[in-house]
Backbone as JSON Lines, residues from 0, in Angstrom:
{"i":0,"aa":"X","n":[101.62,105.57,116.69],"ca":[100.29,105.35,116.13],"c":[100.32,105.69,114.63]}
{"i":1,"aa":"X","n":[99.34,105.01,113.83],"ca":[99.52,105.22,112.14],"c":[99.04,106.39,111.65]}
{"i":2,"aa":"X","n":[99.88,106.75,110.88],"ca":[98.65,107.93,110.48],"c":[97.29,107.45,109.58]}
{"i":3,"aa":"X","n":[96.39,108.37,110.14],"ca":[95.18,108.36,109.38],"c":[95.42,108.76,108.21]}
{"i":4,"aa":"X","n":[93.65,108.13,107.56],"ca":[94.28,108.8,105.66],"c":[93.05,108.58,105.2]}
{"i":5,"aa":"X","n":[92.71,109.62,104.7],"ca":[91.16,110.21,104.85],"c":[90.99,110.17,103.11]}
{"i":6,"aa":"X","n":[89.77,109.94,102.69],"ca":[89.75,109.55,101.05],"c":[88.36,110.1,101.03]}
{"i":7,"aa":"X","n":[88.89,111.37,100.54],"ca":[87.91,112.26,99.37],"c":[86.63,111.53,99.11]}
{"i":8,"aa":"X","n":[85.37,112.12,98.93],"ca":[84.53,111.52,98.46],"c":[83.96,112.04,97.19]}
{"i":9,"aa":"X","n":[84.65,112.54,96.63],"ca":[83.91,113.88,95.45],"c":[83.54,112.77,93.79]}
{"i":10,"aa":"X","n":[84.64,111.46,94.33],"ca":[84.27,110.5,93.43],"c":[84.12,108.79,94.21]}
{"i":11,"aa":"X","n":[82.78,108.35,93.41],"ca":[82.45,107.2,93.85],"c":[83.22,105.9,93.66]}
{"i":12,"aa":"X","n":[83.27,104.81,94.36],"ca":[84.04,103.45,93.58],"c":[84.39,103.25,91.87]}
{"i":13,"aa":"X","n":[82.67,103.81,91.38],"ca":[82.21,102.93,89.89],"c":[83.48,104.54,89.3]}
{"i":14,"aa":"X","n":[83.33,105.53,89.45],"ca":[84.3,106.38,88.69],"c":[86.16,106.52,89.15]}
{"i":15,"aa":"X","n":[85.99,105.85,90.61],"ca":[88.04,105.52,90.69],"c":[88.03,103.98,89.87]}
{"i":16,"aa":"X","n":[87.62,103.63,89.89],"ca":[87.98,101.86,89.27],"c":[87.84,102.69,87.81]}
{"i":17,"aa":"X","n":[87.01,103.41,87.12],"ca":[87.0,103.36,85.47],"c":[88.17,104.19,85.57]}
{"i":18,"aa":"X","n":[89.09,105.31,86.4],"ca":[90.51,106.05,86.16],"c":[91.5,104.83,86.6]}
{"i":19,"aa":"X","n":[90.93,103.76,87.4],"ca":[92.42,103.14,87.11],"c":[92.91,102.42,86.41]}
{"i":20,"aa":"X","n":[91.33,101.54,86.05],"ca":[91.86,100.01,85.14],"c":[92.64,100.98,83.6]}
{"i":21,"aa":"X","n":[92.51,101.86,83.35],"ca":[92.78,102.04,81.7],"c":[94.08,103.0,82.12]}
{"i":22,"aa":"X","n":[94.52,103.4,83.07],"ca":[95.77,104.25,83.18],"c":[97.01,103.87,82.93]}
{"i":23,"aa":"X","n":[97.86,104.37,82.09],"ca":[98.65,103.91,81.34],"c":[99.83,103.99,82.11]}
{"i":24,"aa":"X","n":[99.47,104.87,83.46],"ca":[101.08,105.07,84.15],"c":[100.85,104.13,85.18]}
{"i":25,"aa":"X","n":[101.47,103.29,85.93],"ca":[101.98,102.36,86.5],"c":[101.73,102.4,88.18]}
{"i":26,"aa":"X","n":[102.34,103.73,88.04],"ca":[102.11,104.67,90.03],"c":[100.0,104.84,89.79]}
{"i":27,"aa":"X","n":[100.46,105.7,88.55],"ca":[98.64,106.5,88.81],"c":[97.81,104.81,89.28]}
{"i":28,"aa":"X","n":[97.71,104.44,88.33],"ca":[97.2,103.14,88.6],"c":[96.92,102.44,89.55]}
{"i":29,"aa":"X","n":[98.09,102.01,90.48],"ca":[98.36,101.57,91.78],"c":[97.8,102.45,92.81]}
{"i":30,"aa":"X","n":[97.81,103.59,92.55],"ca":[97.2,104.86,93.48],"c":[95.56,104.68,93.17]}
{"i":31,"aa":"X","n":[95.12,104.62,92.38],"ca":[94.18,104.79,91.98],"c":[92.85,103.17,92.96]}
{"i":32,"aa":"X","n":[94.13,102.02,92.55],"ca":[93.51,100.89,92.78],"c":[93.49,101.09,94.57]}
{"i":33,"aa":"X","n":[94.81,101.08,95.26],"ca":[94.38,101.58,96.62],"c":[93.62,102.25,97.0]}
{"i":34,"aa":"X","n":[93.32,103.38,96.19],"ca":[91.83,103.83,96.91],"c":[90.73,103.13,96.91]}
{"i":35,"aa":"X","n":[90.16,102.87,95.36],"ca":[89.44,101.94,95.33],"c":[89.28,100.93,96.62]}
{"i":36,"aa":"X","n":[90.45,99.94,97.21],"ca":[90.29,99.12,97.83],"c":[89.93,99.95,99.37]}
{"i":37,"aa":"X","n":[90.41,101.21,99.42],"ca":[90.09,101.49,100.82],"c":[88.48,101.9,101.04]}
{"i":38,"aa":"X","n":[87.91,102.58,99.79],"ca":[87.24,103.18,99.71],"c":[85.58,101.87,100.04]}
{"i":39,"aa":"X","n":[86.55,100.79,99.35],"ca":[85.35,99.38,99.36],"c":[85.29,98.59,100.88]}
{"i":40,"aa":"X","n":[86.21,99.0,101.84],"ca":[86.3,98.58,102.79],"c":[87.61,97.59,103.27]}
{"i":41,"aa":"X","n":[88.27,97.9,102.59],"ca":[89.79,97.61,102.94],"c":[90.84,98.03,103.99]}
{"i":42,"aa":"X","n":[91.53,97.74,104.96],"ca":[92.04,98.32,105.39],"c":[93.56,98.79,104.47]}
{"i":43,"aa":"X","n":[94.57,99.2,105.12],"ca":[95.28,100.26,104.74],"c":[96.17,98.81,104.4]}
{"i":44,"aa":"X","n":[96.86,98.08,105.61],"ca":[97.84,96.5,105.21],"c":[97.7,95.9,104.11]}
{"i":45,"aa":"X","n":[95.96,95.47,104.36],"ca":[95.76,94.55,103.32],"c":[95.55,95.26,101.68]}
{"i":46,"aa":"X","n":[95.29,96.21,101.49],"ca":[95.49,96.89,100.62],"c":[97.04,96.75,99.88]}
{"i":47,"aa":"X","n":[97.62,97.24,100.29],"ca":[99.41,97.21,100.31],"c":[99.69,95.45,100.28]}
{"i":48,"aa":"X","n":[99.31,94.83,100.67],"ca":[99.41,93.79,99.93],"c":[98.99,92.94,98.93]}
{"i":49,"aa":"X","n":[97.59,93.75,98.96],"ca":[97.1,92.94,97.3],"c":[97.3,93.87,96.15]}
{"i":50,"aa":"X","n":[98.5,94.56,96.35],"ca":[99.21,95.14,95.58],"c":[100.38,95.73,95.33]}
{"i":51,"aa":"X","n":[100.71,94.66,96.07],"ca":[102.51,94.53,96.13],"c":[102.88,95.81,96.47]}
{"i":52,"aa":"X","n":[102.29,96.84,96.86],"ca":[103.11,98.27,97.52],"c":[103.65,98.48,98.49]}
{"i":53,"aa":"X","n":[104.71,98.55,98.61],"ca":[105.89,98.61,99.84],"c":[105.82,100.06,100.61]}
């Protein structure tokens, strides 16, 4: 079974999307945008694929 993966709420969509679009590191970024997508109603797959993360 997958593991679960539980996402903080201490920040909203509108403040992870403004830390990721301008992050200059590459990982932060990508980390940043997966939450975003989980946080909007994404699952965990499709996430990882609309962002090429292996």
């Amino acid at each position: 079974m997958p593991k679960r993966i539980r996402v903080a709420t201490h920040l909203n969509l509108e403040e992870l999307e403004q830390r990721y679009r301008p992050a200059s590191d590459g990982i932060q970024s990508r980390q940043y945008q997966i939450i975003c997508l989980w946080r909007s109603g994404s699952k965990r797959t499709e996430s990882y694929a609309k962002t090429n993360f292996a």
